[in-house]
TORKOL-421055 format. One line per 10 residues: for each residue x, y, z of C-alpha. Coordinates in steps of 0.2 Angstrom, whole numbers. Example, Ala and Ser with C-alpha at 12.3 -4.5 7.8 and 13.67 -1.06 7.14 Angstrom:
BEGIN
62,-22,39; 68,-5,36
END
This chain:
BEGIN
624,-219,-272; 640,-226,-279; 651,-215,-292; 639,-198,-285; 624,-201,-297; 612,-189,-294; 594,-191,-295; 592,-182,-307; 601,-195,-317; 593,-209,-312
577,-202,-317; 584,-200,-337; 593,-218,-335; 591,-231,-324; 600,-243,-333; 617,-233,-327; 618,-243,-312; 620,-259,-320; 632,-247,-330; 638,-244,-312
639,-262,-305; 649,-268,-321; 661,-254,-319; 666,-260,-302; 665,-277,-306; 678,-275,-317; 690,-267,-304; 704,-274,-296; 708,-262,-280; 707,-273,-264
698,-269,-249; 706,-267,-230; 708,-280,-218; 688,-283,-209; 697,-278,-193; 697,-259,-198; 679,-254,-203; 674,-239,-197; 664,-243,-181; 648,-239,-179
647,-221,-172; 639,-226,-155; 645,-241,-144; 631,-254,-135; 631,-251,-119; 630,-270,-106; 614,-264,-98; 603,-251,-105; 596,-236,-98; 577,-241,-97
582,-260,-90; 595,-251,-76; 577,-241,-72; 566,-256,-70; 579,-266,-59; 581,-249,-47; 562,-249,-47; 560,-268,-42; 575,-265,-28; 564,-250,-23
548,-265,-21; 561,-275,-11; 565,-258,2; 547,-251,2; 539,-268,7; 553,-272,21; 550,-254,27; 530,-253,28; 533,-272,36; 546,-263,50
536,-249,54; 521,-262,54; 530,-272,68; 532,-258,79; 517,-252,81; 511,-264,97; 523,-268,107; 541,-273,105; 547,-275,88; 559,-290,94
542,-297,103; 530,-295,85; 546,-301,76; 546,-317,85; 526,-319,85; 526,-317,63; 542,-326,62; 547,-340,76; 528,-342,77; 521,-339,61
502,-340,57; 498,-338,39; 481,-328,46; 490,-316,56; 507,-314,48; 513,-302,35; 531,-309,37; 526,-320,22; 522,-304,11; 539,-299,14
544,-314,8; 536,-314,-6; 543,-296,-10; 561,-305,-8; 556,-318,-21; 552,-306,-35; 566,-297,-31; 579,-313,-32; 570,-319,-48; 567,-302,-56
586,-298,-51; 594,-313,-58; 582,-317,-74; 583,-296,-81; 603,-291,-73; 612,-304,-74; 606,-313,-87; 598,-299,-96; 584,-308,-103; 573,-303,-116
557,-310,-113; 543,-306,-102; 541,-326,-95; 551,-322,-78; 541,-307,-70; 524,-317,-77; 527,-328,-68; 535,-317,-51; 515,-310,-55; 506,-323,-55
512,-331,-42; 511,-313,-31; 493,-312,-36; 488,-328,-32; 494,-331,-15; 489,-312,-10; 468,-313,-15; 470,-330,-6; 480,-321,10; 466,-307,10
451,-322,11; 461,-333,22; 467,-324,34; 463,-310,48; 474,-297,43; 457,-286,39; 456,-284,58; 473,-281,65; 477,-265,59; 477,-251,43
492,-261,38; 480,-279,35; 475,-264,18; 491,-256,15; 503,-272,14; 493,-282,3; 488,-270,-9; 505,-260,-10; 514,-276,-15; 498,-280,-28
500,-265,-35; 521,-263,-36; 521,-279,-45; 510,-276,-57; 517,-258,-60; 534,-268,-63; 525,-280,-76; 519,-266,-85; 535,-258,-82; 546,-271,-91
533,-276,-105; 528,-258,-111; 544,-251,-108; 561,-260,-106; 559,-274,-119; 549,-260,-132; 565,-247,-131; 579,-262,-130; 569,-268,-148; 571,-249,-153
588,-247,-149; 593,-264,-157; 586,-257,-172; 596,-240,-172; 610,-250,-168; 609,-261,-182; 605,-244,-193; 623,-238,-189; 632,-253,-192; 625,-256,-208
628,-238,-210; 648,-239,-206; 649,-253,-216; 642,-243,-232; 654,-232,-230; 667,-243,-228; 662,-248,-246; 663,-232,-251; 680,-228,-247; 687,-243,-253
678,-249,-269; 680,-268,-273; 672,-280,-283; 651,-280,-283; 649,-290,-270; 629,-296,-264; 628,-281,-252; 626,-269,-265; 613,-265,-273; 607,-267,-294
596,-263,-305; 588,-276,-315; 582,-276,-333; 568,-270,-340; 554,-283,-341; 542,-286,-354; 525,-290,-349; 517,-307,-355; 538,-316,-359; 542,-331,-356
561,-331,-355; 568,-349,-351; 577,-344,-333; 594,-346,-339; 590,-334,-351; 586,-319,-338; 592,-306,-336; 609,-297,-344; 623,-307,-330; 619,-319,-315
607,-332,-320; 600,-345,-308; 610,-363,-311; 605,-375,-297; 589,-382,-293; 587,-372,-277; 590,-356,-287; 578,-363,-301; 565,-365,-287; 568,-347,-279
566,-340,-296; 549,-350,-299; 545,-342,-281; 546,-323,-286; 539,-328,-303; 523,-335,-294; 522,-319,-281; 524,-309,-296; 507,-316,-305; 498,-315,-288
504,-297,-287; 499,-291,-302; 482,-300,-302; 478,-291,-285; 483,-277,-296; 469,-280,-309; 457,-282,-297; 455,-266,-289; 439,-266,-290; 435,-278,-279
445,-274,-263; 436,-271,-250; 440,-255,-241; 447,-255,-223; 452,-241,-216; 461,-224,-220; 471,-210,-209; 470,-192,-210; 485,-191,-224; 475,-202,-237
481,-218,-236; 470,-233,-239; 469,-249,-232; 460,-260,-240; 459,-280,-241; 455,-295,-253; 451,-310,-249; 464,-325,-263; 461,-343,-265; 474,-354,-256
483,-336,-247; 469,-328,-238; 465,-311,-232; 478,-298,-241; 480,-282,-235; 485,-267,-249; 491,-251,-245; 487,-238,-256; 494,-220,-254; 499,-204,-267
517,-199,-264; 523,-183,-271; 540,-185,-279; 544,-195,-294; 544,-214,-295; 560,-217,-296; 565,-211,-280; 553,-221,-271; 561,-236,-281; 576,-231,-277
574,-231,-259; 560,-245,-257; 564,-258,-271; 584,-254,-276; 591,-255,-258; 581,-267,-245; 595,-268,-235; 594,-249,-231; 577,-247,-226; 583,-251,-208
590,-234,-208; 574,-225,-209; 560,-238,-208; 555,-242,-191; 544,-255,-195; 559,-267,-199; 576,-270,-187; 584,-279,-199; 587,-284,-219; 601,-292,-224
603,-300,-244; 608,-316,-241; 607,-322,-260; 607,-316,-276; 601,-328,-290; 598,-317,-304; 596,-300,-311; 578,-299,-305; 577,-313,-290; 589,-310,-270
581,-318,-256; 584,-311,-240; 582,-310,-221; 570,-299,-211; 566,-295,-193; 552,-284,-191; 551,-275,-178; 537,-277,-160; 520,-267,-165; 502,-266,-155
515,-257,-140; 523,-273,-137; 510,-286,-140; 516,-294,-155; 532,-297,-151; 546,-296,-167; 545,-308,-179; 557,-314,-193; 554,-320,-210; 566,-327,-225
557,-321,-241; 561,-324,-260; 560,-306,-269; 558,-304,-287; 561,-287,-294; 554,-283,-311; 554,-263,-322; 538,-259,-333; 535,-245,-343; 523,-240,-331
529,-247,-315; 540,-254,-303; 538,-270,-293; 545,-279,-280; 535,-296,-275; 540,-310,-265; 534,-323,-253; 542,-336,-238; 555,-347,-243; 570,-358,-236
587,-354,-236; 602,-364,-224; 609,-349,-221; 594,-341,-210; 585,-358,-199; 572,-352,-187; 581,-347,-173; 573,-347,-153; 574,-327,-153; 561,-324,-166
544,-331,-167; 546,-336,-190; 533,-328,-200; 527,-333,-218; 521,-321,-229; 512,-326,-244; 513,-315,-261; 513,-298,-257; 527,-283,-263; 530,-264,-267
522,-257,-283; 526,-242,-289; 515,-234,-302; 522,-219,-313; 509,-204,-315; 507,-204,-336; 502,-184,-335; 514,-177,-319; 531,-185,-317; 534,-178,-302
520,-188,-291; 517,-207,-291; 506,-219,-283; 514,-233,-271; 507,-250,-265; 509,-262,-252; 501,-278,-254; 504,-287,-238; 499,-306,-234; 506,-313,-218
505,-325,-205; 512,-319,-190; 510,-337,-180; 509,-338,-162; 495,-338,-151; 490,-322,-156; 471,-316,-161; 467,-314,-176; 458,-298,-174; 474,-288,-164
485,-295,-177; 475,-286,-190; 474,-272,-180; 491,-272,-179; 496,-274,-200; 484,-257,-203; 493,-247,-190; 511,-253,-196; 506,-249,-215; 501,-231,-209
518,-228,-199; 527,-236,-213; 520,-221,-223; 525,-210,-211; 544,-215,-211; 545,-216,-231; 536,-199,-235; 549,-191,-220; 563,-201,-228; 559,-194,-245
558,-176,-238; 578,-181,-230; 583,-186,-248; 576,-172,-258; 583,-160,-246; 600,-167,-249; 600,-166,-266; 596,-147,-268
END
């Protein structure tokens, strides 16, 4: 943390990092030229390891089918005299020289779309499998090949089964690691880039973070009265701030109504997922889990510092701030990362987040919004999320445990059913837990 506050201090005082912020806003001392950050402490690499794999592996269809069609010709007769019967002559009932071809084709396609192009998309080989599948069941019921010889089994089948192993290969595994590496890639730039900040202090710029001022519950502040410093002046600042003011209310009225949620599933920790069903939003989901350390740090890591959660939450790949409007309203941009083992793809989502500090809790809510810096772009599918947020309840007779909430509402578009995708939110809240309790043991161990 900025100026070595220990935790121990944040606990007593919060407020110090405002006292923090101000202090180095007030500082002159320039920062080095951009062109010397510290570099990330790994280098990306042009191909990856898992997609150098999968092309060997689809070179390796090319070479297996070729071979099992040589030794194929070679069995009656010449092979010059069979090569001229299945090519010159060819006879789609009798001929395997057109499931050699078909080997080439995927290899071409597959070749081309995934090493030269490096595509990040499963289109290509659905296509490279469709067609191989299709023209194979109509091969094995059109033509003879059942009575040739044991290579009228072997050749069809071996090619079913490569190019399927290679669709597997590519979905499950090359496109799921690349995600992950993009993530801890990310991680590390956002972590040189901290510590560029560190070594060379400068102004509070939007990539730090704040702590906002105490709210009171029931005020009703005019906007420009918020906070203690930035306030919200243009209309779209006014609007972002009405936003997290409206996720706020739906937040905290979920919160009054535990009573009513209707209990989902739980793991083996105990965690709790439960939903609830709000007018004009849908089904929510709510986490609800007991965390053994004080509220503060969980604030600190979850609510304080979005843009850091990349670090140590695989859940998400990115979070960048891309506005602050207020003390208590940002908005930024967030790419979660693929979940269900590759079925639903990453999605990205520009969200409006309104931080607020109770006697009793903390809270984080937000919900979709526009901003010109982050248009939909073609590599993400855009999500929307309705109100939802962190809560953070403090534990009035032990300090030193606290309760923490997730109340998540989302729309992950695409063609995807409804039933995976909330398959999919239950099991990404659990492993979310997972990463924040072991990020929470890595925090605590560094500050004994």
């Amino acid at each position: 943390m900025p100026g070595g506050v220990e935790y121990g201090e944040l606990g007593e005082s919060l407020p110090a990092i405002s006292s923090l912020n101000a202090s180095y806003s007030q500082t002159s001392l320039s920062m080095p030229s951009p062109h010397y950050l510290p570099l990330p402490p790994t280098g990306r690499r042009a191909i990856s390891d898992v997609r150098r794999t999968f092309c060997l592996f689809v070179t390796f269809d090319l070479l297996f089918i070729s071979l099992l069609w040589i030794i194929e010709l070679n069995i009656n007769k010449s092979i010059w005299l069979n090569l001229e019967k299945e090519v010159v002559r060819y006879d789609f009932s009798s001929s395997f020289f057109d499931i050699f071809l078909l080997a080439v084709f995927r290899f071409l396609c597959l070749q081309i779309a995934y090493a030269a192009f490096r595509l990040r998309h499963w289109w290509v080989i659905a296509i490279t499998t469709l067609v191989t599948s299709a023209f194979l069941i109509v091969k094995v019921i059109k033509s003879d090949l059942l009575t040739e010889n044991a290579f009228g089994y072997v050749l069809p089948i071996t090619s079913f089964v490569v190019a399927w192993l290679e669709t597997w290969f590519l979905d499950f595994k090359v496109l799921t690691q690349e995600a992950e590496d993009e993530r801890a890639y990310l991680a590390a730039v956002n972590a040189a880039c901290e510590s560029a900040r560190m070594i060379y202090p400068r102004a509070v710029s939007d990539g730090q973070f704040y702590s906002p001022p105490e709210s009171l519950a029931g005020s009703e502040e005019d906007l420009d009265e918020e906070g203690l410093g930035r306030r919200a002046v243009t209309a779209q600042e006014k609007e972002f701030v009405r936003q997290g003011r409206e996720a706020m209310a739906v937040v905290e009225q979920i919160l009054s109504q535990e009573e009513n949620w209707k209990f989902e599933k739980n793991n083996e920790i105990g965690d709790f997922v439960y939903t609830l069903e709000i007018p004009f939003h849908g089904k929510t989901f709510i986490l609800k889990a007991l965390l053994q350390c004080a509220a503060e740090l969980v604030y600190q890591e979850v609510i304080l510092q979005p843009e850091k959660m990349v670090q140590w939450n695989r859940t998400v790949s990115a979070c960048q701030i891309l506005q602050r409007v207020d003390d208590n309203t940002l908005v930024s941009y967030d790419v979660s990362a693929g979940a269900a083992g590759g079925v639903v793809s990453p999605r990205d989502f520009v969200n409006v987040r309104r931080v607020e500090r109770k006697k009793d809790r903390y809270i984080s809510a937000g919900m979709s919004t526009n901003h010109g810096a982050k248009p939909p772009h073609c590599r993400y599918v855009r999500g929307e999320n309705g109100p939802g947020g962190f809560v953070v309840l403090k534990s009035s007779s032990n300090p030193s445990v606290c309760t923490f909430i997730w109340v998540l509402n989302t729309d992950l578009k695409g063609r995807l059913p409804r039933y995976l995708i909330h398959q999919s939110l239950a099991a990404t809240m659990f492993e979310f837990m997972a990463h924040l309790r072991q990020r929470i043991l890595e925090v605590r161990a560094s500050l004994r």
